[in-house]
C-alpha positions in Angstrom: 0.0 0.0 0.0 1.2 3.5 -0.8 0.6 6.1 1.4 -1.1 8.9 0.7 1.3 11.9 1.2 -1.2 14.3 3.0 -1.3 11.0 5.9 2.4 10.8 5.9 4.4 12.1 8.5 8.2 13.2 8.9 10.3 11.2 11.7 11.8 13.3 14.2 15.1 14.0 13.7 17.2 11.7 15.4 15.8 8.9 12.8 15.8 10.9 9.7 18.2 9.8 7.3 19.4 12.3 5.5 22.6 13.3 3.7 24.9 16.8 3.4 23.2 19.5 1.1 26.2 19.8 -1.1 26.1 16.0 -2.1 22.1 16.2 -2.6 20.5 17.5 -6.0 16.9 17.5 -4.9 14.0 18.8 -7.4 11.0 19.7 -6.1 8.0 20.1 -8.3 5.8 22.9 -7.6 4.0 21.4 -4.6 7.2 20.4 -3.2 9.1 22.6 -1.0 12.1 22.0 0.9 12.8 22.8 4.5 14.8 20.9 6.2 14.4 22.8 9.6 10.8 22.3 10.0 11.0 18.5 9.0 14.1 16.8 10.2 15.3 19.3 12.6 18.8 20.2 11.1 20.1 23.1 9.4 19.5 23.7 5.6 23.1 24.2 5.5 24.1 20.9 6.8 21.6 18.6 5.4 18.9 18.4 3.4 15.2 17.2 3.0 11.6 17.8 1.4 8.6 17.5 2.6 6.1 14.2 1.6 4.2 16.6 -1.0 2.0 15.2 -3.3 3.6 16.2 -6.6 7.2 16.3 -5.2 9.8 15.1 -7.5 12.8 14.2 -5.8 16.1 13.7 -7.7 18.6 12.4 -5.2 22.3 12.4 -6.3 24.9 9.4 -5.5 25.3 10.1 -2.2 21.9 11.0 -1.9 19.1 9.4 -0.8 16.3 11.9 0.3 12.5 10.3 -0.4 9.9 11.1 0.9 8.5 7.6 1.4 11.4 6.9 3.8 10.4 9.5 6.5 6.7 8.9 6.1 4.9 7.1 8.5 1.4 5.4 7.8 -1.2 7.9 10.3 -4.9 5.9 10.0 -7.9 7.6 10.0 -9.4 5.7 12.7 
């Protein structure tokens, strides 16, 4: 089952795996915005990640591996 992204939620910090900024080519599409503060914690300067948006197109580099469906965690409706 694939999440739906507007039920997924961003681990805290301390499990997000994320990699430097300067070693990550992320693209996000238009619904896509990247802050890395607000969802893992960290500084944008350090590290980087985007948010679980619907139409976000992440492009991670070699080094990179920023998705969205690996900080998302299933929230049920019940």
């Amino acid at each position: 089952d694939v999440t739906p992204a507007d039920q997924c939620v961003v681990t805290p910090a301390d499990q997000c795996d994320v990699t430097p900024a300067d070693q990550c080519d992320v693209t996000p599409a238009d619904q896509c915005v990247v802050t890395p503060a607000d969802q893992c914690g960290v500084t944008p300067s350090d590290q980087c990640d985007v948010t679980p948006a619907d139409q976000c197109d992440v492009t991670p580099a070699d080094h990179c591996n920023v998705t969205p469906a690996d900080h998302c965690d299933v929230t049920p409706a019940d």
